[in-house]
N, C-alpha and C positions, 0 to 999 in steps of 0.2 A: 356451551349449553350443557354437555355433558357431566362437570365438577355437580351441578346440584341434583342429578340425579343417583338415585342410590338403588343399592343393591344390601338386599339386609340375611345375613345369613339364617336358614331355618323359617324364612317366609318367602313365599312363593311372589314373583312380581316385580316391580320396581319402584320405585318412590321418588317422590321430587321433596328437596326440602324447605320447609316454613318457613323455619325458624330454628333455634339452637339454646339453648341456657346450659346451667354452669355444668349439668349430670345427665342431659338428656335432648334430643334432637324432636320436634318436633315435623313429621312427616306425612305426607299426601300421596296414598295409590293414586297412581297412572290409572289403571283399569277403572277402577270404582269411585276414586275421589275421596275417600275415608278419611277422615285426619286421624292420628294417635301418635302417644310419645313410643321415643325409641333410648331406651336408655343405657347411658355406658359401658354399659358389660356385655351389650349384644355386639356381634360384630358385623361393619358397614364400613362398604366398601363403594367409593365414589367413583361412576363409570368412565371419569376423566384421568382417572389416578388409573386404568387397566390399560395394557398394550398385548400385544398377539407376540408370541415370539417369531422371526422370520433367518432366513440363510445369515442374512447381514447384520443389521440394527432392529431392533424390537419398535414394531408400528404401533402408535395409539390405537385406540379403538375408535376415536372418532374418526380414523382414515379409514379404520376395517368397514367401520357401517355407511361412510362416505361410499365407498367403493359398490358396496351392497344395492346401495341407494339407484347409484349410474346406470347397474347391471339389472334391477328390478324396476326400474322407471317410480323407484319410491311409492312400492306397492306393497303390499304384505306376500310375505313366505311362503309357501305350502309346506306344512312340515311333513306330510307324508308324504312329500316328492323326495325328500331325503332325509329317508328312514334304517338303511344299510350301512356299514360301515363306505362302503366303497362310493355311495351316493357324496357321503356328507366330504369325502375327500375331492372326488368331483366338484363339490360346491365352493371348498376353501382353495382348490387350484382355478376354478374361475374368476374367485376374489382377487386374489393375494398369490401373482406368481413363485416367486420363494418363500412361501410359509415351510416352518420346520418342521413335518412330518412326524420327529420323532417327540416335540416338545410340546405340540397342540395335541390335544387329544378330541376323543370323539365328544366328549361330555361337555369341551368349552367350547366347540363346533357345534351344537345344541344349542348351548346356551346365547351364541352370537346369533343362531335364527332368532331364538325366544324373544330376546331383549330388542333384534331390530324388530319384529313384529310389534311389539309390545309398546314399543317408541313409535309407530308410523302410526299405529290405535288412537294413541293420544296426539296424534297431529303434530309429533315430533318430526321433520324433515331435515332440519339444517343442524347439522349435526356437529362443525367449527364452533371453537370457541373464539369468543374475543381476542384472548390472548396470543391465539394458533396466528389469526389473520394479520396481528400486528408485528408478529415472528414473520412471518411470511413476506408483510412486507419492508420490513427490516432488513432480511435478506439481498429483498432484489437491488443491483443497481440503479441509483438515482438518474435519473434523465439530464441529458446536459441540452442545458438553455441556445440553441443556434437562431441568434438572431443577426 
């Protein structure tokens, strides 16, 4: 779900995409529903393509907001409940046990309230991709047949 939403640098919000041609993206606010093109020189940044850095392996952002989701009963933020540095570190240690302190900053701590607000607004909940579920169940082992 995540790959078609965007992140468009020097505009505030987030965008889902239309459509695409040979020099330019057409795009839809989440907030307002607007359409306009977004053209190749801007830069957009697809929120399936972001991951959090963490102690270990670097997590998608669909697990960050996955997690978000569990811990918020998929409600929106208050962002002036973490408004302080020490609040928003609070909020990324209730997330994401081993998130990297020194490689997350406060501003992409921000920006992960913004954007799950901003997704739960437009009725965005389920935040897996296709691709994640088929990885997933790829993984697991198969069931063996006892008959």
């Amino acid at each position: 779900m995540l790959k078609k939403i965007l992140s468009i640098s020097g505009r505030p919000g987030l965008y889902k995409l239309i459509s695409y041609g040979k020099n330019m993206l057409l795009v839809e606010g989440l907030s307002d529903k607007k359409r306009f093109p977004v053209h190749s020189r801007e830069r957009v940044m697809s929120l399936g393509d972001i991951s959090i850095f963490t102690t270990s392996d670097d997590l998608p952002l669909s697990q960050v907001f996955e997690n978000v989701g569990k811990i918020f009963d998929n409600k929106a933020i208050d962002k002036k409940a973490y408004a302080t540095p020490d609040q928003l570190h609070e909020f990324m240690g209730s997330i994401l046990e081993n998130w990297d302190e020194e490689r997350v900053h406060n501003s992409d701590i921000k920006k992960i309230i913004s954007w799950y607000n901003i997704l739960i607004g437009a009725g965005i909940t389920d935040f897996t991709t296709k691709e994640e579920e088929e990885e997933a169940k790829a993984d697991e082992p198969a069931e063996e047949n006892k008959d």
